[in-house]
C-alpha positions in Angstrom: 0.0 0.0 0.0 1.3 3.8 -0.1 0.0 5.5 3.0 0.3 9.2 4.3 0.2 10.2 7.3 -0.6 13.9 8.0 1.2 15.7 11.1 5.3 16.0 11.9 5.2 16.0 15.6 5.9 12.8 17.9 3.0 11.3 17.7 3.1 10.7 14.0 6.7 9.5 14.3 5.4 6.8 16.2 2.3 6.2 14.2 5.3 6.1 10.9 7.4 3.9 13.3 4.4 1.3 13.9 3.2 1.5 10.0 6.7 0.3 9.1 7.1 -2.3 11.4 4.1 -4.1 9.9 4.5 -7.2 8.6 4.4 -6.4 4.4 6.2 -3.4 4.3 4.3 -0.3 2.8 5.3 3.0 0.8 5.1 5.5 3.7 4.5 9.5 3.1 4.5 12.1 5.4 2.9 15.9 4.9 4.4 17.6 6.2 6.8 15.3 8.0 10.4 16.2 9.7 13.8 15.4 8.8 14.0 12.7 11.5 10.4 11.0 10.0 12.4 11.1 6.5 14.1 8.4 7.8 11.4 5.9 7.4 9.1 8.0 5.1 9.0 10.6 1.8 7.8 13.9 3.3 5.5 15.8 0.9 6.3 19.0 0.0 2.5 21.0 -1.3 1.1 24.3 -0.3 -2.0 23.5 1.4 -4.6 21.0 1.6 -6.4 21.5 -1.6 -3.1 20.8 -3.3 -2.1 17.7 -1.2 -5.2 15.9 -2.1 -4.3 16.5 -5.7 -1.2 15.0 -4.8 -2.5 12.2 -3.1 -5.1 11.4 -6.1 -2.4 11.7 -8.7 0.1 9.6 -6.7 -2.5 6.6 -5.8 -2.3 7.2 -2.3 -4.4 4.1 -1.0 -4.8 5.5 3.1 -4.4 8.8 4.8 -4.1 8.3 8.3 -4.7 11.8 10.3 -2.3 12.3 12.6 -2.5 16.3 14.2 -6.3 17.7 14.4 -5.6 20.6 12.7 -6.6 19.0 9.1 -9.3 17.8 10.4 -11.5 20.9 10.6 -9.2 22.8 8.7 -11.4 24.2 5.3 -13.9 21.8 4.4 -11.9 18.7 6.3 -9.2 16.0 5.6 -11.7 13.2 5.9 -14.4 14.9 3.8 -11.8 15.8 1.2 -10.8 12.0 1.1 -14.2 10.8 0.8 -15.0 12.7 -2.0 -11.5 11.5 -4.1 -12.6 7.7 -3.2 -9.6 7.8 -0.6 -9.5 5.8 2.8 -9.3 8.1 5.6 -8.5 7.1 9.2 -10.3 9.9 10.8 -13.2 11.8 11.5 -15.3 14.1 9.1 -15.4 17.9 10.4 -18.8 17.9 11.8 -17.3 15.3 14.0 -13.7 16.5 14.6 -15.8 19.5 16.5 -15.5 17.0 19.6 -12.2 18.5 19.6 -12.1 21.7 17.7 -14.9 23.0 19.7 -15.1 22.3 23.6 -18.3 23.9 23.8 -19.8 21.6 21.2 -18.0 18.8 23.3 -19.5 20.0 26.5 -22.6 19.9 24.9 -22.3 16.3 23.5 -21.7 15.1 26.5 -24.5 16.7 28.7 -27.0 15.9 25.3 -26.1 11.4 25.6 -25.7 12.0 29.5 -22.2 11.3 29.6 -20.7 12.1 33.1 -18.9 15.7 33.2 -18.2 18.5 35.3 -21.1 21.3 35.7 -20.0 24.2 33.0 -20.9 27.7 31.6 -20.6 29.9 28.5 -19.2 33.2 28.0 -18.8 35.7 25.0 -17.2 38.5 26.5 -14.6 39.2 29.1 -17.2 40.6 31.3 -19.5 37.6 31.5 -16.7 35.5 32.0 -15.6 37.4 35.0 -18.9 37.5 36.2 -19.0 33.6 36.4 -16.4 33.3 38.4 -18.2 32.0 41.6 -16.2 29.2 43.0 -12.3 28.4 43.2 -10.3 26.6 42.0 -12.1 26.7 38.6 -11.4 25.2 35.2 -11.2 27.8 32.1 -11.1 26.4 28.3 -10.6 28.4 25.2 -12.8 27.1 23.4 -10.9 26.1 20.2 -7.9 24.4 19.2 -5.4 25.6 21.0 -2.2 23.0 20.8 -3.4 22.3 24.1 -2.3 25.4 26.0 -6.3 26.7 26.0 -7.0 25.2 29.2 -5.9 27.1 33.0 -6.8 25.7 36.1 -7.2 28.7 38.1 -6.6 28.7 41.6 -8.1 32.0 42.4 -9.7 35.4 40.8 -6.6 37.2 40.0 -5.1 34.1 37.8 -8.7 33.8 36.3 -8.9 37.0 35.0 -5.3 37.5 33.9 -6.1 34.1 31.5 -9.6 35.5 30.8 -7.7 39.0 30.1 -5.5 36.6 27.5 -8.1 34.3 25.7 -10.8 37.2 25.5 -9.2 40.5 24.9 -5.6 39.9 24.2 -6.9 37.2 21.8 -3.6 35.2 21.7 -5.7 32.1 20.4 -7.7 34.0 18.2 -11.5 34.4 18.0 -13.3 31.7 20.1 -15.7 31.7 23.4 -14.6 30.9 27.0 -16.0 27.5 28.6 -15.9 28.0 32.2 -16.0 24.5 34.1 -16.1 23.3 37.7 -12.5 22.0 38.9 -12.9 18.1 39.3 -10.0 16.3 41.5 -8.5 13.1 41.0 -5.9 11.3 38.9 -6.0 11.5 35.4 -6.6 8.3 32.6 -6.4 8.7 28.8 -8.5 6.2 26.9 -8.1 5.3 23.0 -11.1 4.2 21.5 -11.1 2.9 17.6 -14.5 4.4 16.3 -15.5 2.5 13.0 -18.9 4.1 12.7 -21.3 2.1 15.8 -18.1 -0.7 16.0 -15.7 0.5 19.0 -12.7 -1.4 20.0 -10.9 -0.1 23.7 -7.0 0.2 23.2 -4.6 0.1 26.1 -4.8 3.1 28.5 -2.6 5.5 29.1 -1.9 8.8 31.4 -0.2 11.9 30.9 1.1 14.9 32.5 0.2 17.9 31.2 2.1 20.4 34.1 5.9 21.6 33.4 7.3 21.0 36.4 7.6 18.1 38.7 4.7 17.3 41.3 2.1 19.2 39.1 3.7 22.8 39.5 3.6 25.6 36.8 1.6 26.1 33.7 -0.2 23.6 31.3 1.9 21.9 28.2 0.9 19.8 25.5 2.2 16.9 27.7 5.7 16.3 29.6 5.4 12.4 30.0 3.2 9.1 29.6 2.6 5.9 31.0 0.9 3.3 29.2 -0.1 0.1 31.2 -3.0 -2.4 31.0 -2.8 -2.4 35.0 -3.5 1.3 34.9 -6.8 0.6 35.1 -9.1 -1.9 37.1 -11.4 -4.5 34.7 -14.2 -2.8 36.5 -13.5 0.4 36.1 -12.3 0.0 32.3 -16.3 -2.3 32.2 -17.7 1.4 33.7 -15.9 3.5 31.4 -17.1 1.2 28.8 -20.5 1.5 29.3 -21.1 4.8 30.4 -18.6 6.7 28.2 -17.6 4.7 25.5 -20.2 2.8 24.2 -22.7 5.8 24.8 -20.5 8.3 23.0 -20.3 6.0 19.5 -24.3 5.8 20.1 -24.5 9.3 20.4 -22.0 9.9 17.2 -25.2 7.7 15.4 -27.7 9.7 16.9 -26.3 12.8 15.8 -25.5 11.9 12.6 -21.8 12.2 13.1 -19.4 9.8 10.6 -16.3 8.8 12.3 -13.6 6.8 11.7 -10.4 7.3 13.5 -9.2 7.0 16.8 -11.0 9.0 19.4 -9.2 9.8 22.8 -11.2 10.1 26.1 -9.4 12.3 28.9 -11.2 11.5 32.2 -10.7 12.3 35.4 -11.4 9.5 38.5 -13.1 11.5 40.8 -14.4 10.2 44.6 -17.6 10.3 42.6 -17.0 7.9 39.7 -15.5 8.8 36.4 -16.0 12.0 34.5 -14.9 13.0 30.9 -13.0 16.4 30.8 -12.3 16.2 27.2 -12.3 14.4 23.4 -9.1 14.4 20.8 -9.9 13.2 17.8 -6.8 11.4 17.3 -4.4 9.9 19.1 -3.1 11.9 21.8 0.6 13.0 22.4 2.5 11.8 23.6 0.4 9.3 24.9 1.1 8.1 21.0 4.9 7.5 22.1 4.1 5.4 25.0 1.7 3.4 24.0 2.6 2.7 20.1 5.9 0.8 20.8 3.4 -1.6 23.0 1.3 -2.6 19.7 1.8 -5.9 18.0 0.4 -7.2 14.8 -0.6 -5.4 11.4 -1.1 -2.2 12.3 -1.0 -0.9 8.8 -4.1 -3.2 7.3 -5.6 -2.7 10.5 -6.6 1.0 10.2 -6.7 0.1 6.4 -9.8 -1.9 6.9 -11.4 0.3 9.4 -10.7 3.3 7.2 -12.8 1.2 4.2 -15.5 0.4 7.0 -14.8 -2.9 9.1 -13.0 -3.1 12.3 -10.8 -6.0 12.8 -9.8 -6.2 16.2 -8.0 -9.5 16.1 -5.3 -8.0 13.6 -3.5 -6.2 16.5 -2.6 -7.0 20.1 -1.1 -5.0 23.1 2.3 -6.4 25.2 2.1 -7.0 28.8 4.0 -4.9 31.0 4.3 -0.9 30.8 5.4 1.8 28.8 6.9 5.2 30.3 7.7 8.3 28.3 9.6 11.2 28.9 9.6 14.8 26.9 12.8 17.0 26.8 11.8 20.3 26.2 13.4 23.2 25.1 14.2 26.6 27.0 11.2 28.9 27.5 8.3 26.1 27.0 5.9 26.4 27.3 5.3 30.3 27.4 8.2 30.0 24.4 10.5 27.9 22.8 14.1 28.0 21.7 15.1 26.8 18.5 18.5 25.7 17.1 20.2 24.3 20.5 22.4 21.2 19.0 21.3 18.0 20.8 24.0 15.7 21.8 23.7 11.8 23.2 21.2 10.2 20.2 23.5 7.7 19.5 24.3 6.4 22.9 20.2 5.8 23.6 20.1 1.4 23.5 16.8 -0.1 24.5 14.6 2.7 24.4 12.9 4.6 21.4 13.6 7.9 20.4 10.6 10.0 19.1 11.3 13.2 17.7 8.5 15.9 18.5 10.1 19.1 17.5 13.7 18.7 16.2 15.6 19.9 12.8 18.8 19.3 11.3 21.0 21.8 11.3 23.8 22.4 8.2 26.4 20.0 9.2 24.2 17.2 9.6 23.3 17.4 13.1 19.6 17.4 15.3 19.0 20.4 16.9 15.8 21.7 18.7 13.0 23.3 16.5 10.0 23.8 18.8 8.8 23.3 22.6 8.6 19.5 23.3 11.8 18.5 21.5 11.8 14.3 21.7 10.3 11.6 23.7 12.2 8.6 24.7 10.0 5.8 25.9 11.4 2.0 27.8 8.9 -0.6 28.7 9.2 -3.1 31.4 7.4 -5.9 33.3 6.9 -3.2 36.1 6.6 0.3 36.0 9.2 0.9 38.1 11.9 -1.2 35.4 10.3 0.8 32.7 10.4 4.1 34.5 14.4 3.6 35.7 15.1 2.5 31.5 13.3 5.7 30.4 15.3 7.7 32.6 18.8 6.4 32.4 18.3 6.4 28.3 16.9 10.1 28.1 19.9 11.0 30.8 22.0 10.6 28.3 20.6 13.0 25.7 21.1 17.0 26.7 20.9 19.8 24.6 21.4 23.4 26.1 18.1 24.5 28.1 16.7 21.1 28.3 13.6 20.5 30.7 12.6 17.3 31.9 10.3 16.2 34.5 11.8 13.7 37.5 8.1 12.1 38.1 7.2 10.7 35.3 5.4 7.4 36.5 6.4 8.3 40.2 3.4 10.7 40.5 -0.5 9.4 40.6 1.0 6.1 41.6 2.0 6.6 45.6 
């Protein structure tokens, strides 16, 4: 088959990385791609979308798998665009993406199928959002894509209104509402879902960290570290999620007339109270990708072929035992800014471990260097968390770059 895959980040260098390890071995493209994803496929090289479907149509492209959101809801939508050229698409149409492009909409979903989910309001102005701020701490979402920096949990007024000040006046996302959404507590779980229109199949769950600094501190990233784990969750609580998230979201995507095909990510939170969803990618997440990717076994590529034409095959893949932990090296400033162009040193020593790069570049004499906030993921799996955690951080130890960041928790914290 030739396959593109849409994105350049981490996550799609481990979505490459699996589509190349299955068992017949594929003609991989990449749009836009990075030099380190040019290792295992051709990047395309087009304008915009309009001209990479052209591209696709005139090159036989037999999948697209979507990797970032963006393309997604981005003019009239990757999937839609596919569907009209007769080309497999593992992902949603726009209507549907707006589970992610929209967190209003989301909200909206959820409280419509009675999915469990925090109590929320609406504002169009400053002023009204300011005026629903009633209780602290309290949960504010652009509401929008937002490379997932549109989310602040805001400990009291003065934080609230400098990120209301931000989203609504300063704009720095652009044009968009505020969602305004009572704080739940509790640890976090990510769950992948393959959606083939009303078939569903769980994958293995995962959990990120979305905070800077070590035990939760500082501002919200698009994800310092993951652990991916069957044990991470109970069979009864992955039987409740099931049934009272899952399975009544891909009803609801049939009630409401939403086509979808493509991997759709839960983010719940495990309250005292039960489970309740916070929010919907419409993709794989990152870089929950990196850690649970290198845990996949089978044929991943005919896999999301198939589900892409219509018909989920479940049996074609299979997860490993044991656990997955990823770490993120960031660069200096992230995530209020990044530095670009800081050579990184130590690739080559890295044995036992994968090496995802998330925002990297090389440089004239040949060399990586750092081009964007999270820079690489390096994930180890062991029979125990704790053997996977100590390989994933004595193989990222030895990779530096000038202003690296790295958290020292990563599968420590939400576990003691």
């Amino acid at each position: 088959m030739k396959i593109l895959v849409t994105g350049k980040g981490g996550r799609e260098h481990a979505l490459i990385t699996a589509l190349s390890e299955s068992p017949q071995k594929h003609e991989l493209y990449a749009y836009p791609g990075s030099d380190a994803i040019a290792t295992l496929a051709t990047r395309v090289d087009v304008p915009g979308l309009p001209e990479l479907m052209t591209w696709m149509q005139e090159n036989a492209i037999d999948l697209c798998v979507a990797g970032e959101e963006a393309w997604l809801v981005k003019d009239r939508g990757l999937a839609n665009l596919c569907a009209e050229a007769g080309i497999p698409c593992w992902g949603p149409f726009k209507e549907a993406a707006q589970l992610e492009a929209s967190k209003i909409f989301a909200k909206r979903f959820l409280q419509r199928h009675g999915i469990p989910t925090a109590d929320f309001t609406v504002a169009t102005t400053a002023a009204e959002a300011k005026a629903a701020l009633n209780r602290f701490p309290i949960v504010l979402k652009f509401d929008g894509l937002a490379a997932g920096k549109g989310v602040a949990v805001c400990p009291d007024r003065t934080e609230a209104e400098a990120f209301i000040e931000d989203v609504m006046e300063k704009r720095i996302f652009g044009a968009g509402d505020l969602l305004i959404e009572q704080c739940l507590s509790g640890p976090e779980i990510s769950i992948f879902v393959s959606v083939c229109d009303d078939q569903y199949q769980i994958l293995m769950p995962a959990r990120d960290y979305k905070r800077i600094r070590d035990n939760d501190e500082g501002p919200n990233t698009g994800g310092m570290g993951a652990v991916a784990g069957r044990e991470l969750a109970t069979p009864e609580l992955m039987t409740q999620i099931e049934n009272e998230m899952v399975k009544v979201t891909v009803e609801g995507l049939q009630k409401d007339g939403l086509k979808y095909r493509g991997f759709l990510y839960f983010g719940i939170m495990l309250t005292p109270t039960g489970p309740q969803m916070l929010e919907f990618n419409c993709r794989f997440g990152d870089p929950e990708a990196e850690a649970v990717m290198p845990m996949l076994r089978g044929d991943f590529a005919n896999y999301v072929f198939e589900a892409a034409k219509g018909t989920l095959k479940p049996e074609l893949i299979q997860f490993a035992e044991g656990w997955s932990i990823c770490l993120i090296s960031a660069s200096a400033g992230y995530p209020v800014s990044s530095r670009s162009g800081d050579v990184i040193s130590g690739l080559e020593a890295v044995e036992g471990a994968r090496v995802y790069h998330c925002g990297t570049r090389k440089n004239e004499s040949g060399q990586f260097e750092t081009n964007g906030g999270r820079v690489l993921a390096v994930v180890a799996q062991g029979s125990t968390r704790e053997a996977a955690r100590d390989k994933a951080y004595a193989e990222s130890q030895k990779v530096n770059f000038d202003g690296l960041q790295r958290r020292g928790d990563i599968g420590t914290m939400h576990f003691e």
